[in-house]
N, C-alpha and C positions, 0 to 999 in steps of 0.2 A: 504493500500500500504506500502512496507515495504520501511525502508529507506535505503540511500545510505550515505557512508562516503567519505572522500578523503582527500589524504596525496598528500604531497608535501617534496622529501628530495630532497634540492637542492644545488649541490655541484658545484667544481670549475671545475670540468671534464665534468658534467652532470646533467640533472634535472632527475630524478625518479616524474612522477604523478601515480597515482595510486584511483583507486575507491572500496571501499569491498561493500557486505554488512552487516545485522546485527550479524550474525557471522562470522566475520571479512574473509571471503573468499574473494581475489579480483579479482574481474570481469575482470576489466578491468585495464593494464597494457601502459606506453607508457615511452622511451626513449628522452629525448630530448638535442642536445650539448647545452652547455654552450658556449655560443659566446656573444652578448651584447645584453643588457635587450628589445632591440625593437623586432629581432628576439626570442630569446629564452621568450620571455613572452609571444608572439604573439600566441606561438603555445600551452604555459600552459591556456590559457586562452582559444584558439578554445576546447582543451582537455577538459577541465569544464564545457564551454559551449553547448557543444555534450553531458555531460558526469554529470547531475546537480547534488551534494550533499546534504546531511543537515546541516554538521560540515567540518570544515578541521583542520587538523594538515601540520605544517608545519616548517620544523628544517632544518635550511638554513646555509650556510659556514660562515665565518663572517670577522672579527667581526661584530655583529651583536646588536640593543636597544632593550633591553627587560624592561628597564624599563618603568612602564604604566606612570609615573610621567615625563617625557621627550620629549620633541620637538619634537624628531627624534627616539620617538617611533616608531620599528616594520620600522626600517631604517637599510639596509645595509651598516656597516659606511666606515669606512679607512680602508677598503681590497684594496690590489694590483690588482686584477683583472681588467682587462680595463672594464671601463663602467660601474662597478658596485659598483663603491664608493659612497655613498649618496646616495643609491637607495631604493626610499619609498612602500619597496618589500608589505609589508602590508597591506598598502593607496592604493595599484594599484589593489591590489586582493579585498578587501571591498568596492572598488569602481563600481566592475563589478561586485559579488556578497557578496548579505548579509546575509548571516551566519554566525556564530559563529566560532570563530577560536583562536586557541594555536599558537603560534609564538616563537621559543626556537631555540637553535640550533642543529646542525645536531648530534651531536655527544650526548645530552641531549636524542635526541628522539631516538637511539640505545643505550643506556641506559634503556630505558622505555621498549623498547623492550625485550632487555634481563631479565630485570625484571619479566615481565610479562608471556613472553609465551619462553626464552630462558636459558643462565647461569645459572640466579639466580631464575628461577621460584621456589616460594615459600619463598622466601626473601621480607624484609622490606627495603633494601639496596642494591646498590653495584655501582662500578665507571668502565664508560668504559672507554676504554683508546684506539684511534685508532691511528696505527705506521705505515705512509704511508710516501708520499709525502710531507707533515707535520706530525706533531703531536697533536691530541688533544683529550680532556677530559671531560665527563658530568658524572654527579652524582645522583641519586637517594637517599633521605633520608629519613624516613618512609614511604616510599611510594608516597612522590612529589618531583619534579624535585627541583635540590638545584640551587637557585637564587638568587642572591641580587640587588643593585645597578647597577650591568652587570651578564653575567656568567661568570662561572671560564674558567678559561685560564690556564688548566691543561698541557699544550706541551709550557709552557715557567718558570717553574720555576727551579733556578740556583743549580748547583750540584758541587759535588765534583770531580775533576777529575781524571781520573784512570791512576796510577801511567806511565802507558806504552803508552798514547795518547798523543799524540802530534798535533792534528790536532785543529785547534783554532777552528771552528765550524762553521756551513749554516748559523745561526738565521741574518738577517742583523740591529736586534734591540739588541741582546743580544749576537750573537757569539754563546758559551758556554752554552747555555740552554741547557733544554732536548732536543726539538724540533733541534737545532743546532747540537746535538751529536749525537739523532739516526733516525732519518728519513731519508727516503730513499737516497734522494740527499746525506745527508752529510754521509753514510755508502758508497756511492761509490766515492766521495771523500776522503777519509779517503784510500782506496784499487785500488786510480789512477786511476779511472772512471770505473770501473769494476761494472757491475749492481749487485745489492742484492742476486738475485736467482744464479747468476754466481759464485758466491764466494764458495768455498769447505765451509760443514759444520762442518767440526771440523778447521776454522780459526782462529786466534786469535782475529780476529778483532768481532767474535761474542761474544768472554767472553768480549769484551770491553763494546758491545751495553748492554748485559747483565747485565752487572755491573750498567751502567747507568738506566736502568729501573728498577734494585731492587730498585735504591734508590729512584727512583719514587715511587714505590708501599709503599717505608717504609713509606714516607713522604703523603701520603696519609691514611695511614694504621695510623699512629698516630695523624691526625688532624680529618677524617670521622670514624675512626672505620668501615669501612664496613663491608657488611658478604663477597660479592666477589670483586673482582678484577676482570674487564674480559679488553682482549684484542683481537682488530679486526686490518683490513685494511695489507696490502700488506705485510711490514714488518715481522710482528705477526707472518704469516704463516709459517718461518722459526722454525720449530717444537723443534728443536734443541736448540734454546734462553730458553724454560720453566724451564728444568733443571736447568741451570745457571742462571738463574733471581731468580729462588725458593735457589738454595743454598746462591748466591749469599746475597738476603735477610736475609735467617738466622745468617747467620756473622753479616749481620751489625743491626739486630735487637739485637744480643747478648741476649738475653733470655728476656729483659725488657717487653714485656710484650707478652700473648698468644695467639695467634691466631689460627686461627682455620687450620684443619692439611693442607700442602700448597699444594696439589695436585688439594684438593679441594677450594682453596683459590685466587691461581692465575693461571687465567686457560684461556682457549681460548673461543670467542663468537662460542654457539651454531647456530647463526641463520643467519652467516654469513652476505653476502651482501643484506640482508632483513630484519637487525636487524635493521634500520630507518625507514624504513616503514612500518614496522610493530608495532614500538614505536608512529608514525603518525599517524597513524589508530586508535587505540588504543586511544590515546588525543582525536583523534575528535571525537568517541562514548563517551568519557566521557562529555566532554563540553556540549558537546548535549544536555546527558538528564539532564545537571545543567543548561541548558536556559531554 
């Protein structure tokens, strides 16, 4: 009998379940809102239960404990989200089923994705970067997901401001972060509640955004060295930011060191709104055949 995998991406909007099998084809697909953990759990668990795996992958919004040494391992911590702060997302899924399971976040396991079978297939490396409603960040480095004590929290570190902004920023821990300057909320605060897609694309306010995530990419580009850069989620799709992010970057890299040519360097996800579970799927065949 062959087996069955299942992914779990599960965001602040929506839970993605999902079932493949051993080449990663999947079967079976389901939508579920993201409202409080009684219902929205109720119905990931009927999904699993209808629907049995051998492994799961599961890359969840966060912040999120990834460390195996912690209390509040594989715990949804201090998210804003109502109902899902302390939520022992992990404990409650190993409690109804026992299998093997990756716990990372959301933006970790589209990374993997793009890795794998997207951006950067055929790469050792690369960091995704998704520019939505927030911002955030997961990395790939030889080939496993980059971890430590937490994961990184790529959509909060502090920048330089662009001479022509004036808008003090979203973040409500930092203001002026990345996450504060160009996620969606704070680009249509910045253009007096004008949504993103509404905005002419040659506006100034997009060489602003652009400017703020070249320096993203520098600052990235010189602590990981990756081979891609790739970027997803709502923002992203404004086609017109590449250009300006790409030159943007070579100013402020100033030649110091080479990278690879920037077309193909910082670029957009191939695999779209399936580069998470696709990265989940993925995890749980590997887990698998390491139990």
């Amino acid at each position: 009998m062959s087996k069955l995998y299942g992914a779990i991406e599960a965001g602040g909007t929506k839970f993605v379940c999902a079932v493949c099998d051993e080449d990663l084809n999947i079967i079976k697909r389901v939508k579920i809102p993201t409202t409080v953990p009684a219902e929205t759990m109720t119905e990931v668990f009927k999904f699993f239960t209808e629907n049995p795996v051998s492994a799961m992958g599961i890359g969840s919004f966060g912040p999120i404990d990834i460390n195996r040494n912690s209390a509040t391992y594989g715990y949804i911590t201090n998210t804003p989200k109502k109902g899902w702060a302390n939520y022992n997302f992990l404990g409650e899924m190993k409690a109804r089923f026992d299998i093997p399971y990756v716990w990372t976040t959301d933006v970790n396991v589209a990374a993997y994705g793009e890795l794998k079978r997207g951006a950067a297939q055929g790469e050792d490396s690369c960091v995704y970067l998704t520019v939505g409603t927030g911002v955030g960040g997961g990395a790939v480095v030889n080939g496993k997901l980059l971890e430590g004590f937490g994961h990184p929290e790529m959509g909060h570190i502090i920048l330089k401001r662009h001479p022509n902004d004036k808008y003090k920023g979203h973040c409500p821990y930092h203001h002026d972060c990345l996450e504060g300057m160009v996620s969606g909320p704070a680009i249509e605060a910045r253009h007096h509640g004008v949504k993103a897609y509404d905005i002419p694309k040659d506006d100034e306010d997009w060489q602003i955004v652009a400017y703020y995530l070249a320096q993203a990419c520098l600052d990235y580009t010189l602590i990981l060295s990756p081979e891609k850069i790739i970027f997803g989620g709502g923002v992203s799709k404004q086609s017109q930011l590449f250009p300006l992010i790409r030159q943007d970057f070579k100013e402020l890299m100033n030649g110091y060191i080479k990278t690879p040519a920037l077309d193909d360097y910082i670029v957009h996800c191939d695999l779209g709104d399936d580069a998470g579970i696709t990265g989940c799927l993925l995890l749980a065949q590997e887990i698998e055949k390491k139990s």
